[in-house]
Short mmCIF file of the C-alpha atoms (twelve columns), coordinates in Angstrom:
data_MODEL
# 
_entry.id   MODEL 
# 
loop_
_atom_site.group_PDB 
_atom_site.id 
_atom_site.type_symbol 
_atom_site.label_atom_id 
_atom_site.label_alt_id 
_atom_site.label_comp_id 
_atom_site.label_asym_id 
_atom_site.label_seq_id 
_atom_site.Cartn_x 
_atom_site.Cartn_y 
_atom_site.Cartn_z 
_atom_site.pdbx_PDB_model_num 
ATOM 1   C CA . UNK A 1   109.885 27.754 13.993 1 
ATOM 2   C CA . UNK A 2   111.946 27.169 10.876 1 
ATOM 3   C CA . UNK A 3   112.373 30.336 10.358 1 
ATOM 4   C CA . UNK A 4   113.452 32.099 13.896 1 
ATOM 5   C CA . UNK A 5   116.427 29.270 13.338 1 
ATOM 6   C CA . UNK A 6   116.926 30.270 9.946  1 
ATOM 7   C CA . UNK A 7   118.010 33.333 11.223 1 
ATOM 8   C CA . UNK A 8   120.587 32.118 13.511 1 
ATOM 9   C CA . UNK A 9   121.909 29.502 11.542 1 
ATOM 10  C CA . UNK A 10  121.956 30.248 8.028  1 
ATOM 11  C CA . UNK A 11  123.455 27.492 6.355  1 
ATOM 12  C CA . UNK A 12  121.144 24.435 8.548  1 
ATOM 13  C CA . UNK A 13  118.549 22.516 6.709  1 
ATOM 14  C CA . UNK A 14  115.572 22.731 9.476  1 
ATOM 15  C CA . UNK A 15  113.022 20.485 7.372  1 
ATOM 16  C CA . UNK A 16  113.665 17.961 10.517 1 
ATOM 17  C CA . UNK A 17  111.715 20.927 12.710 1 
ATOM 18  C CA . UNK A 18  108.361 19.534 11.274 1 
ATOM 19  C CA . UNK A 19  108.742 16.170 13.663 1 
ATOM 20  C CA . UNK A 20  109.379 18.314 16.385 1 
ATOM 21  C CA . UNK A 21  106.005 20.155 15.700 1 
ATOM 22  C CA . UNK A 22  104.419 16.717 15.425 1 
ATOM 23  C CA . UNK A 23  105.391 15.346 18.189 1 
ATOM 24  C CA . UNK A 24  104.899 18.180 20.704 1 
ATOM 25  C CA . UNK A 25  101.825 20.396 19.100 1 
ATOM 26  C CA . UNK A 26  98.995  19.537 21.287 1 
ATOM 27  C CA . UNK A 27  95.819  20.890 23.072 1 
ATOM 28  C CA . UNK A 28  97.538  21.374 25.686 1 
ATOM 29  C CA . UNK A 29  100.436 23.420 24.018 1 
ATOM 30  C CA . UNK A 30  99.005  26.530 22.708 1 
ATOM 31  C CA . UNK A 31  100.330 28.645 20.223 1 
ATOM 32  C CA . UNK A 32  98.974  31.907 19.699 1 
ATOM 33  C CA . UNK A 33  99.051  34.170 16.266 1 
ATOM 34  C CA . UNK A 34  99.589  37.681 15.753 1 
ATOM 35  C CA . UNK A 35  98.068  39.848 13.144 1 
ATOM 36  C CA . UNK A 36  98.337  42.857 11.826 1 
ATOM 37  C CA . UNK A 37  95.377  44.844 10.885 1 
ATOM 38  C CA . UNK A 38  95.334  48.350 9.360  1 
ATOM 39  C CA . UNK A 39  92.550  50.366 11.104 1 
ATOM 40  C CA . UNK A 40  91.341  53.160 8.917  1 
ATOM 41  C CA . UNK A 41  90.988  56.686 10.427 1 
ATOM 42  C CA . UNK A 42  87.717  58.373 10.401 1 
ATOM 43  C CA . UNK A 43  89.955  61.649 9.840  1 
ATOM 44  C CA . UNK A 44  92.487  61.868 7.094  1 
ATOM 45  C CA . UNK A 45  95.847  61.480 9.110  1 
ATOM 46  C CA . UNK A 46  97.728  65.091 9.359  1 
ATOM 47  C CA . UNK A 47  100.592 65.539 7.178  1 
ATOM 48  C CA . UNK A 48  103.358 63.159 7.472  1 
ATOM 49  C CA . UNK A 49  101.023 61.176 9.629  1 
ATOM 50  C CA . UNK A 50  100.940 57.258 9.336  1 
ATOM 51  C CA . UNK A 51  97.105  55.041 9.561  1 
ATOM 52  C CA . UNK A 52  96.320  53.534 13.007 1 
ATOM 53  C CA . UNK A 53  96.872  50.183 13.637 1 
ATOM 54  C CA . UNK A 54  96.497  47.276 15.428 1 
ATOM 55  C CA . UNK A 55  97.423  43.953 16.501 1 
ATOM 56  C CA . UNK A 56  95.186  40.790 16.712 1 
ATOM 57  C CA . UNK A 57  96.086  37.756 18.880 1 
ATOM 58  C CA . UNK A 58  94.241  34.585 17.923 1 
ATOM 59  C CA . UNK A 59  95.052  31.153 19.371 1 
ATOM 60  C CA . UNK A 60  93.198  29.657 16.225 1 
ATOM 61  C CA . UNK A 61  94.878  29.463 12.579 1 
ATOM 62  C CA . UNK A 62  96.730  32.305 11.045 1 
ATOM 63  C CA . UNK A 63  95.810  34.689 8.711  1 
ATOM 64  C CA . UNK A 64  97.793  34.071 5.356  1 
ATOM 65  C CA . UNK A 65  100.656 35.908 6.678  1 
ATOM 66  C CA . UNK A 66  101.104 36.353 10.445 1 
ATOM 67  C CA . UNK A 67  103.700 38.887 11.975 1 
ATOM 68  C CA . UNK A 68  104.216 36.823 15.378 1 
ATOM 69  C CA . UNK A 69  103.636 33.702 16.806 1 
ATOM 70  C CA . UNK A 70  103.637 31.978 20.586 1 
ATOM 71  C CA . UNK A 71  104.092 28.595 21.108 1 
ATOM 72  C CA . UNK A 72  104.126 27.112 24.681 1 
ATOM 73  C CA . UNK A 73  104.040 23.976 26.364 1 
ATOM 74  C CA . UNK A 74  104.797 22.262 29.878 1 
ATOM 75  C CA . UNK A 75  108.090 21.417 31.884 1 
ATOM 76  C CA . UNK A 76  108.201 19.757 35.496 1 
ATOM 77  C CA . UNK A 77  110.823 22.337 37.304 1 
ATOM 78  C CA . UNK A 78  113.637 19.868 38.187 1 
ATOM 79  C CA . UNK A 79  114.260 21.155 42.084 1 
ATOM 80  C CA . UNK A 80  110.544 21.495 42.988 1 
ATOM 81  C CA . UNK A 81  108.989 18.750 41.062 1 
ATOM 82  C CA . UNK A 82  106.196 21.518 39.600 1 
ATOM 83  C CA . UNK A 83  104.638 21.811 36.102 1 
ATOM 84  C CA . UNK A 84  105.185 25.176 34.565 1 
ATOM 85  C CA . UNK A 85  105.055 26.499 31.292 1 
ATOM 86  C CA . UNK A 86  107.495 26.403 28.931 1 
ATOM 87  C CA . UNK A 87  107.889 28.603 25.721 1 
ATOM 88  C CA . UNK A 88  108.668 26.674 22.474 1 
ATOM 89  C CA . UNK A 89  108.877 29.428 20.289 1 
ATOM 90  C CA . UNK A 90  108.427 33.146 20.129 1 
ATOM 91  C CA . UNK A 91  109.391 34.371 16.908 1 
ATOM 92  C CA . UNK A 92  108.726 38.627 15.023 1 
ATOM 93  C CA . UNK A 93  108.864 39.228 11.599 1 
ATOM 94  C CA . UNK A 94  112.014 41.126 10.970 1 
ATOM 95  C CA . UNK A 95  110.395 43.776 9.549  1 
ATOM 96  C CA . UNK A 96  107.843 44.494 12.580 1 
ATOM 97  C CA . UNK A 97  110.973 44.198 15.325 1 
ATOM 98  C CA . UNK A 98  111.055 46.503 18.560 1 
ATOM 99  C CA . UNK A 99  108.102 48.063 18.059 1 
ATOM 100 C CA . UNK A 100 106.641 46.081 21.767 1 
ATOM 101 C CA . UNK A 101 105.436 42.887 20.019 1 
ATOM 102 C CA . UNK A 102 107.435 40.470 21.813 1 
ATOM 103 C CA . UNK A 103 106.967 41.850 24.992 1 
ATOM 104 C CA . UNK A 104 103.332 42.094 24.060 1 
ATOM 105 C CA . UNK A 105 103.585 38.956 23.658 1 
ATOM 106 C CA . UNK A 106 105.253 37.627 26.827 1 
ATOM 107 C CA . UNK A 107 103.008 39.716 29.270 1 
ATOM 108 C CA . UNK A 108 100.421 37.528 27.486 1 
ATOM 109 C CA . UNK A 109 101.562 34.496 28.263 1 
ATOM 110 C CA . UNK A 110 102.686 35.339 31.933 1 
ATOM 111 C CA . UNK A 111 98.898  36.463 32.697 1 
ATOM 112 C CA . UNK A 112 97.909  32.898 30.889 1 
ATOM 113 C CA . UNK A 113 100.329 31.227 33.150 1 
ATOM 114 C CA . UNK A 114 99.356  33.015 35.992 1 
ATOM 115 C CA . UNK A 115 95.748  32.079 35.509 1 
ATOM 116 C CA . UNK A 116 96.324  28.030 35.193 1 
ATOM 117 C CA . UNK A 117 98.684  28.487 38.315 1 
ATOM 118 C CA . UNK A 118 102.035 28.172 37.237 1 
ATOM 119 C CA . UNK A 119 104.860 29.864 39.478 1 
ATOM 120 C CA . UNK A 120 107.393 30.398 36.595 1 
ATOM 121 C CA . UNK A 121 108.058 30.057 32.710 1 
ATOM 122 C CA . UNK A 122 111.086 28.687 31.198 1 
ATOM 123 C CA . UNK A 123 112.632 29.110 28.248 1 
ATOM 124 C CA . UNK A 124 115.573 28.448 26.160 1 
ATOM 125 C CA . UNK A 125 117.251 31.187 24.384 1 
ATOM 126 C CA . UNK A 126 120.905 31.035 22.162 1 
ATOM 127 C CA . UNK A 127 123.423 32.749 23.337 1 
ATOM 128 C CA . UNK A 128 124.063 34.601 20.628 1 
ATOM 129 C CA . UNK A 129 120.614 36.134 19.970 1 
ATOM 130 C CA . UNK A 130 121.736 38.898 21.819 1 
ATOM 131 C CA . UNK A 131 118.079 40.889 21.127 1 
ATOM 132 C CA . UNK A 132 116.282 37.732 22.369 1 
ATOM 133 C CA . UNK A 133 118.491 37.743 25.905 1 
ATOM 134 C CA . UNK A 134 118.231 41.374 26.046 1 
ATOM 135 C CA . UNK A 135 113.940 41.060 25.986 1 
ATOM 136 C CA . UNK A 136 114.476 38.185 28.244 1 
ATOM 137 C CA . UNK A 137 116.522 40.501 30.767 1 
ATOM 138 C CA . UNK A 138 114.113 43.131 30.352 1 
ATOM 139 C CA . UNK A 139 111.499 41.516 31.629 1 
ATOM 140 C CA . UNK A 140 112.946 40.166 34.599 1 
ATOM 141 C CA . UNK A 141 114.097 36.752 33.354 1 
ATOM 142 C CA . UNK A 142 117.303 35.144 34.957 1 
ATOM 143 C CA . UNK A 143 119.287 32.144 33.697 1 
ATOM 144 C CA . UNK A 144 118.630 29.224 36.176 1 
ATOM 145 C CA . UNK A 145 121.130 26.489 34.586 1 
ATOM 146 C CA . UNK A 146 122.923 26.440 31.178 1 
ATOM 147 C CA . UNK A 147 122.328 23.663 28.645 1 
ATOM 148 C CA . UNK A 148 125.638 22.714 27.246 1 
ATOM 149 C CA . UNK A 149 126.568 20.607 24.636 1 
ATOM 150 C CA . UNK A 150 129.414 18.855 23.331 1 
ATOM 151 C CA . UNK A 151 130.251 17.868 19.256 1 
ATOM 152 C CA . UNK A 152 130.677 14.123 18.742 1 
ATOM 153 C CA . UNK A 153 131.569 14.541 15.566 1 
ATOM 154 C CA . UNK A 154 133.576 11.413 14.239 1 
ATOM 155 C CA . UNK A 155 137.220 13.520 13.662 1 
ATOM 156 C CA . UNK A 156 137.443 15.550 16.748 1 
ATOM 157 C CA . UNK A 157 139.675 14.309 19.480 1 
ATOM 158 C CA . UNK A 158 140.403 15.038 23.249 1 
# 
C-alpha cells in the first residue's frame, strides 16, 4: 500500500498507512498475492527465445518478494442499501506493468464477488493515475460519484 502511494506522491511520509492496515485487515478482507515463478522448458528455448513463465495467486503470505497484490473489503452501496465489495488496493511492480496482471487480477476478484453474491465492486482511483483509470475503463468500470476534498490548511482563505 505504501508503495502504490509512493508513486503518486513522492514527497508524503505514508508510515501512517500501517493503522490503516490495522484497522481494516481482516478475515473478511482478503488480500491476495501474486508470484512470479520461472517455469523451466523441457526444450532449450529457440534463439532469441525467453523461459516460460508463470504467475501464482495465493491468498496466504507472500513469497519474499511479490510482483502484485489484491486487497478487498466491504462497502454498503449508499442508494440500495447492499454490501458489495470494495477494492483497497491493487498495486504491480513497475517493472512487471501491462503485461495483463492487473486485469488478471480484477477478473479474479469479479468471479470472487460474483460467487459471494455481490452485484458490483467499488473502488477509488486518483485522478491522476491515468494507467489505473484507463484499466478501470477497460474493463467496463464507470465513475458513480466523485469524492472531493477541500484543504483546511490554517493560511488559506475564501
Amino acid at each position: 500500500m505504501q508503495r502504490t502511494y509512493q508513486e503518486a506522491f513522492p514527497q508524503q511520509d505514508f508510515s501512517h498507512l500501517a493503522r490503516t492496515v490495522e484497522q481494516y485487515f481482516s478475515r473478511e478482507t482478503p488480500l491476495w498475492w501474486v508470484d512470479f515463478v520461472e517455469v523451466e522448458q523441457e526444450e532449450a528455448p529457440e534463439a532469441g527465445g525467453e523461459s516460460n513463465s508463470k504467475l501464482g495467486v495465493s491468498p496466504s503470505l507472500p513469497s519474499s518478494s511479490p510482483i502484485a497484490g489484491l486487497w478487498v473489503g466491504n462497502a454498503i452501496d449508499q442508494v440500495q442499501g447492499d454490501r458489495h465489495a470494495h477494492i483497497f488496493l491493487l498495486y504491480v511492480v513497475p517493472e512487471h506493468r501491462r503485461q495483463g496482471i492487473g486485469t488478471a487480477l480484477m477478473r479474479y476478484v469479479e468471479n470472487w464477488a460474483r460467487a459471494r453474491g455481490d452485484h458490483q465492486i467499488g473502488l477509488q482511483v486518483f485522478q491522476t493515475n491515468t494507467a489505473a483509470l484507463n484499466l478501470y475503463n477497460q474493463l467496463g468500470y464507470e465513475t458513480q460519484s466523485l469524492w472531493m476534498v477541500k484543504s483546511l490548511h490554517p493560511y488559506k482563505y475564501d
